[in-house]
C-alpha positions as a Markdown table, in Angstrom:
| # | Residue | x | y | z |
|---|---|---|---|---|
| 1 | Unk | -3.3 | -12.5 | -16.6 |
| 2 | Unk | -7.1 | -11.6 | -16.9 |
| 3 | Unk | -7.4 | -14.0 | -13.7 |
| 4 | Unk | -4.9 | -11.5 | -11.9 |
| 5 | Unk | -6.1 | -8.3 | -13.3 |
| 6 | Unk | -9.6 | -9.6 | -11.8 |
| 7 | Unk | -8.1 | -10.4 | -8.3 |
| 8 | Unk | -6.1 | -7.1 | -8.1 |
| 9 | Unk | -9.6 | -5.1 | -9.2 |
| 10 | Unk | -11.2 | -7.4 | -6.3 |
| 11 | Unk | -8.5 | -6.8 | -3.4 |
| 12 | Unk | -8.6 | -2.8 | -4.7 |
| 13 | Unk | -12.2 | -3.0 | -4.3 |
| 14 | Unk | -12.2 | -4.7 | -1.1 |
| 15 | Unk | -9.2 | -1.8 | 0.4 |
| 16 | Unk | -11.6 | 1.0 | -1.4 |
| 17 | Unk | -14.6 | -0.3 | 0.6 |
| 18 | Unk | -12.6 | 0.5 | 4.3 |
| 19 | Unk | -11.0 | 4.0 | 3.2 |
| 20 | Unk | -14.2 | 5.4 | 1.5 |
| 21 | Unk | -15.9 | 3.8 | 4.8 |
| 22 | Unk | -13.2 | 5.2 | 7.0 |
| 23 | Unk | -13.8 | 8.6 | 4.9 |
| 24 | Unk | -17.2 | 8.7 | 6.1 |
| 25 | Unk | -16.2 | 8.3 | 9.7 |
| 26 | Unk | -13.2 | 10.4 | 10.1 |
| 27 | Unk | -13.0 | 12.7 | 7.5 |
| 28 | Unk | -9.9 | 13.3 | 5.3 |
| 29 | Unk | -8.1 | 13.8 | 8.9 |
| 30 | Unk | -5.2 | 12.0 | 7.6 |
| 31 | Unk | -4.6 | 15.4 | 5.4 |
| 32 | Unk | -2.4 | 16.6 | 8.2 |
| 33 | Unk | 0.3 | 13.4 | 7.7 |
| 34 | Unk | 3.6 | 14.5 | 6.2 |
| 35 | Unk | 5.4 | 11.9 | 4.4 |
| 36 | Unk | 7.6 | 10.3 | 7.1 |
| 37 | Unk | 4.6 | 10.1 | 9.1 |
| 38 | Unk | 2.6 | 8.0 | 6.5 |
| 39 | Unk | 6.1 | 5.9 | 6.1 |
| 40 | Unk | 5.8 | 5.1 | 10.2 |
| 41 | Unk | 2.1 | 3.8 | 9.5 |
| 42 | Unk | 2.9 | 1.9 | 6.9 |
| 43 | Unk | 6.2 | 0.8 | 8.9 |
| 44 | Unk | 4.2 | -0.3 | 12.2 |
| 45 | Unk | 1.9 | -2.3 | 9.6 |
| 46 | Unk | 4.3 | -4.1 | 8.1 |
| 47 | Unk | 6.2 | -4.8 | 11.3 |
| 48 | Unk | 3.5 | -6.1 | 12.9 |
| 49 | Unk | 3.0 | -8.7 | 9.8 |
| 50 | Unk | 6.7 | -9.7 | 10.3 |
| 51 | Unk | 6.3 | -10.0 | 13.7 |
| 52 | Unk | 3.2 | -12.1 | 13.3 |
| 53 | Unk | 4.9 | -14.2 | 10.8 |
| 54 | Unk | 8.5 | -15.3 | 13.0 |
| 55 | Unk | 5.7 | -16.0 | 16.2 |
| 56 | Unk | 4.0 | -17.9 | 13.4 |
| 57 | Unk | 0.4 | -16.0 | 14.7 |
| 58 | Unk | -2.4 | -15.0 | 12.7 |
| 59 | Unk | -4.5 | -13.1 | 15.1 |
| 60 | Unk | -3.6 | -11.2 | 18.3 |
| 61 | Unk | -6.8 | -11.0 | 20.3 |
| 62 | Unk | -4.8 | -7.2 | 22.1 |
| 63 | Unk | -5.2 | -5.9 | 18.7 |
| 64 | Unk | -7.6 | -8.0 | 16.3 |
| 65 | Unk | -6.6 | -7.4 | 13.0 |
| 66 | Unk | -5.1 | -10.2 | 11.4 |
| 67 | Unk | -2.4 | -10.3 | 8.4 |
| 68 | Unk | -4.7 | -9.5 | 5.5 |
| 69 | Unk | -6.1 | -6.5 | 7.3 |
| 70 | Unk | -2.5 | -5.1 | 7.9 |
| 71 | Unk | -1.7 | -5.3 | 4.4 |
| 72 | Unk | -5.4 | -3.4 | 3.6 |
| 73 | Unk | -3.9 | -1.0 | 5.9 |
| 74 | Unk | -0.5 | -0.9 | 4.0 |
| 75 | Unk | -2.0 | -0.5 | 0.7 |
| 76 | Unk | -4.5 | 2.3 | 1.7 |
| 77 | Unk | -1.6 | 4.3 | 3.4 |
| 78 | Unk | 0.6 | 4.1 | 0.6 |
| 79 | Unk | -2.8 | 5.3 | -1.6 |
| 80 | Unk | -2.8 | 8.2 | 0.7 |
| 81 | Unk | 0.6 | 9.2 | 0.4 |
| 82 | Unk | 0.4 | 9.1 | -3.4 |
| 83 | Unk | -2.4 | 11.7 | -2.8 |
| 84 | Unk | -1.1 | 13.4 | -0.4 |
| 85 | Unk | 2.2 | 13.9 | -2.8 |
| 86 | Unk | -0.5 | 14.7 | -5.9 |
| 87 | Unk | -2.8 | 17.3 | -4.0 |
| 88 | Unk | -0.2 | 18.8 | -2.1 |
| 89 | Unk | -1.3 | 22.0 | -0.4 |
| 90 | Unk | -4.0 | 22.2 | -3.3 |
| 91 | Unk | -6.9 | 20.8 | -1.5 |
| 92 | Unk | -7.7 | 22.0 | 2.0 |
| 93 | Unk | -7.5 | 19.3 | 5.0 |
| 94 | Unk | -11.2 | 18.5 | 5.1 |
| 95 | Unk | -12.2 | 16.7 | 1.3 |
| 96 | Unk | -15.7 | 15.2 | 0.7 |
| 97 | Unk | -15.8 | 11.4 | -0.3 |
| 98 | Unk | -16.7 | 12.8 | -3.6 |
| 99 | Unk | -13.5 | 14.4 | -4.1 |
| 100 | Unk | -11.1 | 12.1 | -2.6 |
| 101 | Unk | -12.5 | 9.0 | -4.1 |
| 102 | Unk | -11.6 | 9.7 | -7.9 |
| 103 | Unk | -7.7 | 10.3 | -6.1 |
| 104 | Unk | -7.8 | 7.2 | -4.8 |
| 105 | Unk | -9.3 | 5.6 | -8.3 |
| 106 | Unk | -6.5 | 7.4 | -10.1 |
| 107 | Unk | -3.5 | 6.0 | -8.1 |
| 108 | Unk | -4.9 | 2.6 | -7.6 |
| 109 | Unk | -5.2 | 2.4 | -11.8 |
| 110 | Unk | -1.1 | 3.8 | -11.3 |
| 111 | Unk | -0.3 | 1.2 | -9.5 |
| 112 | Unk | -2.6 | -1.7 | -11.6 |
| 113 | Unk | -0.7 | -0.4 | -14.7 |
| 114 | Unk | 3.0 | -0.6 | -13.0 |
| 115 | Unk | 1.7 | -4.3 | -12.0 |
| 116 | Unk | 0.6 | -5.0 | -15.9 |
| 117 | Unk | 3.7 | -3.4 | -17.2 |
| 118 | Unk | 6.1 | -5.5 | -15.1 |
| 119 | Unk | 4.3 | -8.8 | -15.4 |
| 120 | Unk | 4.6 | -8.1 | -18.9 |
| 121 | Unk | 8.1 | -8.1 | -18.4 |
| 122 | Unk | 8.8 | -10.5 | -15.8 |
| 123 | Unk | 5.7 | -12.7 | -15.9 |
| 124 | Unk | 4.3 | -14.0 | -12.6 |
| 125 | Unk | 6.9 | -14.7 | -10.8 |
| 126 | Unk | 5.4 | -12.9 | -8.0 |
| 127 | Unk | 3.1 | -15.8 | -7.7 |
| 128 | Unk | 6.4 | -18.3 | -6.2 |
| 129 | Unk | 7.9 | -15.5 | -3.8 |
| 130 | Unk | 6.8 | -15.9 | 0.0 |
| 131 | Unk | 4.3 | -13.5 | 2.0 |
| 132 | Unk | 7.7 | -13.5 | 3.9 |
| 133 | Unk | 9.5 | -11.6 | 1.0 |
| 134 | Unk | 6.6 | -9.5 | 0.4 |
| 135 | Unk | 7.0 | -7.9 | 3.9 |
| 136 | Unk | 11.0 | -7.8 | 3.9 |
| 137 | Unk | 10.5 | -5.8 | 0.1 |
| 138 | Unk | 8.1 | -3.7 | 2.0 |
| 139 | Unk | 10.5 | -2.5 | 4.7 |
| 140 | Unk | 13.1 | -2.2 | 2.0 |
| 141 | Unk | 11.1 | 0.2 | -0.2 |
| 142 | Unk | 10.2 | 2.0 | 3.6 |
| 143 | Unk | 14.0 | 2.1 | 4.0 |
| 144 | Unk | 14.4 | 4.1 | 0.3 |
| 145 | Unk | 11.8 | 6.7 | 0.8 |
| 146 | Unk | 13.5 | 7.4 | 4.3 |
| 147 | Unk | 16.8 | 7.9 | 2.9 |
| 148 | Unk | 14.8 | 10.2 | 0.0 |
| 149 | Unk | 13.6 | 12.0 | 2.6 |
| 150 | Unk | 17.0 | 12.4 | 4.6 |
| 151 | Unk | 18.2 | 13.4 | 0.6 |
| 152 | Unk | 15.5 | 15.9 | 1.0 |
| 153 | Unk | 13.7 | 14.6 | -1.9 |
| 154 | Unk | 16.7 | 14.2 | -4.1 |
| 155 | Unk | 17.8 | 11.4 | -6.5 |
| 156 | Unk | 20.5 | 10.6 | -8.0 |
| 157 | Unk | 19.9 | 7.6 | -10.4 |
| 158 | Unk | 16.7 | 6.0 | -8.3 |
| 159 | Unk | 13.0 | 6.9 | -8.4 |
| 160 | Unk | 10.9 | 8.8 | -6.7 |
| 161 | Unk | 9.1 | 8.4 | -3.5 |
| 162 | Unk | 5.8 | 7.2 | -5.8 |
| 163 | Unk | 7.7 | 4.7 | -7.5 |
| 164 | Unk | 8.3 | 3.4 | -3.8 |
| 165 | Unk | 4.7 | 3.6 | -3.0 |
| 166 | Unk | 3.5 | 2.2 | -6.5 |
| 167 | Unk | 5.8 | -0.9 | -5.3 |
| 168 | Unk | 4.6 | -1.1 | -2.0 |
| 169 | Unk | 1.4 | -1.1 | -2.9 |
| 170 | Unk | 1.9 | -4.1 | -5.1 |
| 171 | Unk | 3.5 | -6.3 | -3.0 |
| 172 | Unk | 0.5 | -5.9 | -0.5 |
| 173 | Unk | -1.9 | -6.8 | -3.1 |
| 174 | Unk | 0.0 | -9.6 | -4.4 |
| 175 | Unk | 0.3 | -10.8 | -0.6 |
| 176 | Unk | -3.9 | -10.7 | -0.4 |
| 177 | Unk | -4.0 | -12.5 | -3.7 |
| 178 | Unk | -1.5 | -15.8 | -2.6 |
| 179 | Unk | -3.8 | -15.5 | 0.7 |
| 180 | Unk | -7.1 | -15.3 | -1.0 |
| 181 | Unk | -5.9 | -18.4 | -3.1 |
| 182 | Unk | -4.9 | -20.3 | 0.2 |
| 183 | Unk | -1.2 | -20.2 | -1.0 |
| 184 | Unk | -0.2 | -18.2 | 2.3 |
């Protein structure tokens, strides 16, 4: 496991790198998303990796970002959801790098720590499923935080909308890792 630990820290690192980047050249402008709005980014993301995947494409020239940088993308939205859900109304809309980047530290490490306790539990079996199911879990874990939303928030015997995100977010890093390795 200290093999995965170290290629989760590295794909982290690598997602960190664009949104601190992007951070510099936008701002905190995504501030203004509401939830269902950072769910449709993260939809079109992974729809476009499905969609590259049946037309068996890696690159569309139209757009230029290729599988790997969707699921960046992915993981970096769901990142900024869990902060938007942690900050609230707390912060205002514009947020230095310097205060935005130990939010982003803090739910990566959530999300690391879900990863830990489950292949704890379950092993690796991650490391067998297809980049294929990681997109289709994806949508499905989309699907749950729309109906939460529709629930206005509301559970009954499920998590949260977080616990969606944490998930998300690991799917999309175990994706990068199989790709990294050559697997996908």
């Amino acid at each position: 496991m200290s093999n995965t630990n170290q290629q989760y820290d590295e794909v982290i690192s690598s997602c960190k790198n664009i949104f601190i980047k992007k951070t510099k050249d936008y701002g905190t402008s995504w501030r203004v998303l509401r939830t269902i709005s950072i769910v449709d980014q993260i939809f079109i993301k992974a729809q476009r990796i499905r969609n590259l995947q049946e037309t068996k494409v890696q690159k569309v020239d139209v757009i230029g970002d290729d599988i790997p940088s969707e699921f960046k993308g992915i993981i970096n939205y769901a990142l900024i959801g869990m902060i938007q859900d942690e900050i609230q109304n707390e912060e205002s809309e514009d947020m230095s790098v310097e205060q935005v980047e130990p939010l982003y530290d803090k739910m990566a490490l959530q999300a690391k720590q879900l990863m830990e306790d489950k292949n704890h539990d379950y092993g690796e079996a991650w490391r067998e499923m297809s980049q294929q199911s990681f997109v289709d879990l994806i949508l499905m874990k989309l699907m749950r935080i729309r109906q939460i939303i529709a629930n206005e928030g509301k559970t009954v015997a499920s998590e949260g909308i977080d616990a969606n995100y944490l998930d998300i977010i690991n799917y999309a890093v175990f994706a990068l890792i199989l790709i990294n390795e050559g697997k996908h």
